[in-house]
C-alpha positions as CSV (number, residue, x, y, z in Angstrom):
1,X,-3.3,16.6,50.9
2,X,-2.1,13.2,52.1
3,X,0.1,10.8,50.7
4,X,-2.0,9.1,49.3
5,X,-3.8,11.4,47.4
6,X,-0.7,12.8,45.5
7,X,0.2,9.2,44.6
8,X,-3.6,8.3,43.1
9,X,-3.0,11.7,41.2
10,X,0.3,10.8,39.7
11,X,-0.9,7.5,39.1
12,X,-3.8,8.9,36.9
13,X,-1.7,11.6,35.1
14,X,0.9,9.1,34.4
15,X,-1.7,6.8,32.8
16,X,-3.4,9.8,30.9
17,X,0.0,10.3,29.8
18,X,0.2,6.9,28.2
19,X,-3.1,7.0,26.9
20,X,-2.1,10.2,24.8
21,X,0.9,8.8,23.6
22,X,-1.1,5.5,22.4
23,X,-3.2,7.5,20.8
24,X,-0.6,9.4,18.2
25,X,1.1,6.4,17.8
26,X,-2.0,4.6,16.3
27,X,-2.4,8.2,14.0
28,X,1.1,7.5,12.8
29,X,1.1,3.9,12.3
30,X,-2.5,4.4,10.2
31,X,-1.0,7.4,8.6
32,X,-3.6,9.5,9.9
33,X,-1.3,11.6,11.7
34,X,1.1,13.1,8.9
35,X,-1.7,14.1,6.4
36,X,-0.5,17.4,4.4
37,X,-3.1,20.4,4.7
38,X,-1.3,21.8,1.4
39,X,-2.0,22.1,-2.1
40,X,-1.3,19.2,-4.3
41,X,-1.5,18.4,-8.0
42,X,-3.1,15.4,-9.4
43,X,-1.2,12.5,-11.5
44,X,-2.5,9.5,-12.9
45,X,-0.6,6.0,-13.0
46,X,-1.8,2.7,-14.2
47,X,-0.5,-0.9,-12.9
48,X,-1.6,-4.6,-13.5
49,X,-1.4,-5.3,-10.3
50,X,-1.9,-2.6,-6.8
51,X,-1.4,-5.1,-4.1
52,X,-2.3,-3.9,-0.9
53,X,-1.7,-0.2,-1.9
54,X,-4.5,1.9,-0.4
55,X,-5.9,6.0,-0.5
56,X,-3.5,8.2,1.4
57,X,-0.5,5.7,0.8
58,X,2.9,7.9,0.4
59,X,4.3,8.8,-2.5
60,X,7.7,8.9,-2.4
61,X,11.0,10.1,-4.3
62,X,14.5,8.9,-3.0
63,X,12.8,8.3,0.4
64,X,11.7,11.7,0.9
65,X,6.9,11.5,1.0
66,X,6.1,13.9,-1.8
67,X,2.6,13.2,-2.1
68,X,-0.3,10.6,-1.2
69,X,-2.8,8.2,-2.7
70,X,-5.7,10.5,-3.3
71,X,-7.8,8.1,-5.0
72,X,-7.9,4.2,-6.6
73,X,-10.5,3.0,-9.3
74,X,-10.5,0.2,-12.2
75,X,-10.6,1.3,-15.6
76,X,-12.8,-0.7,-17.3
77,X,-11.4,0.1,-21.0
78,X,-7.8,-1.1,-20.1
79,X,-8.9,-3.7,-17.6
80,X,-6.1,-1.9,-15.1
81,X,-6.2,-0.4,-11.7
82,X,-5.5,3.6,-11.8
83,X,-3.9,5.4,-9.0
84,X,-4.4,8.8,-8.6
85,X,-1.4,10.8,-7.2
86,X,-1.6,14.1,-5.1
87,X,1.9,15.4,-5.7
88,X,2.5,18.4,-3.0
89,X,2.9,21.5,-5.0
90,X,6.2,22.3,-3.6
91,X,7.2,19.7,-6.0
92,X,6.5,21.0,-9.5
93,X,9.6,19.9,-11.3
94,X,8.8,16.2,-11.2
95,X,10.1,15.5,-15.1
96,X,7.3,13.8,-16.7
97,X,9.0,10.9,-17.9
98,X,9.0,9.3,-14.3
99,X,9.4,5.7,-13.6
100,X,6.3,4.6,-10.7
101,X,6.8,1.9,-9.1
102,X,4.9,-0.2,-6.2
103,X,6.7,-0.6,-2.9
104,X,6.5,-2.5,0.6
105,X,7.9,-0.4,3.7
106,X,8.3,-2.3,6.7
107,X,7.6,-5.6,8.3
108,X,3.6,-4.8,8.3
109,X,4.2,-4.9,4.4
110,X,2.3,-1.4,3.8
111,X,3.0,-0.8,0.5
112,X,3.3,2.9,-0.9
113,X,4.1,4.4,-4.7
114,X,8.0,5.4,-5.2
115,X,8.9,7.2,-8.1
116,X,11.8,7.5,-9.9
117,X,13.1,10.5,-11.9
118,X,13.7,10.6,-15.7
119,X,15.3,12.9,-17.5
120,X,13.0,15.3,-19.4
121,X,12.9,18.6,-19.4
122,X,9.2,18.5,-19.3
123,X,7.3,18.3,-15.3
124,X,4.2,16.4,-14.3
125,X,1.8,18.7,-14.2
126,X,-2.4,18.4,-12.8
127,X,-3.8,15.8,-15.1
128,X,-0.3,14.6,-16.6
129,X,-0.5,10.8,-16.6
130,X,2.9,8.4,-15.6
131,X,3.7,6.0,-18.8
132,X,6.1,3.5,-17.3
133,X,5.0,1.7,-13.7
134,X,5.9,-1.2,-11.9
135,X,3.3,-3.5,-10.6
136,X,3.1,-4.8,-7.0
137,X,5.4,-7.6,-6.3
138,X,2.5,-10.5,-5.3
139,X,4.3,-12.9,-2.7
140,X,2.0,-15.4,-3.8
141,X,2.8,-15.1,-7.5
142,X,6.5,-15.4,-6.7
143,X,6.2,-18.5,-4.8
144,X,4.0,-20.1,-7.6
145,X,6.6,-19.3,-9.9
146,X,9.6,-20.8,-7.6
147,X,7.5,-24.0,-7.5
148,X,6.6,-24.2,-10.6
149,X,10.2,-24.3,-12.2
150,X,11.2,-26.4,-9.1
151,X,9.0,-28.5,-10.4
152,X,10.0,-28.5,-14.0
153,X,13.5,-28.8,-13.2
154,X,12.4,-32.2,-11.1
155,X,10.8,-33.1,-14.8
156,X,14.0,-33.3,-16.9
């Protein structure tokens, strides 16, 4: 084989190489690549306001993913957006009085549900339902609101 040759190979491996690589990091960066094949338990939590929060979204406690996004609707009754939380069912002693709370990760500004503990002795459990939530922080909202008493302080 000549020289030549061995170099258009490496070439093309090296390239494949990077072409693999390119690939998992999209899967990671869509979160495609870290789905959970496990079991998980679903919990309900209601907010004003989901932002950019989307399905399979982490679920997080103390930094540490315990579940996803499994699904988003509106409920019509209360006029609020429902999140529905797979919790992996290695973590069954979630106590049910847990704070939810919408966060941003990042520079992108994905945004993904963190939970706090309480201090119950009773878990979340399939079909349990989070009382006390945090909406989205809206970027725009907070600069209305900046302005606005800017401008009322310009007033007096």
């Amino acid at each position: 084989m000549s020289k030549t040759r061995r170099i258009e190979i490496l070439v093309g491996a090296f390239i494949a190489a990077g072409l693999v690589a390119l690939f998992f990091l999209a899967m990671q960066v869509s979160n495609l690549g870290s789905l959970n094949g496990g079991d998980a338990y679903r919990v309900l939590a209601r907010f004003d306001n989901i932002g950019g929060l989307k399905v399979r979204s982490p679920v997080t406690m103390a930094g540490v993913e315990v579940g996803r996004v499994s699904d988003i609707y509106y409920d019509e009754k209360d006029f609020r957006a429902v999140a529905v939380l797979g919790i992996y069912s290695q973590f069954d002693e979630i106590p049910d009085d847990t704070f939810a709370k919408i966060l941003t990760a990042g520079l992108l500004g994905e945004q993904y549900v963190g939970l706090d503990p309480g201090g119950s002795e009773q878990f979340l459990v399939e079909g349990s339902e989070i009382a006390i939530t945090q909406s989205a922080l809206v970027l725009e909202e907070v600069i209305g609101q900046f302005i606005f008493s800017k401008a009322q302080e310009g007033a007096q």
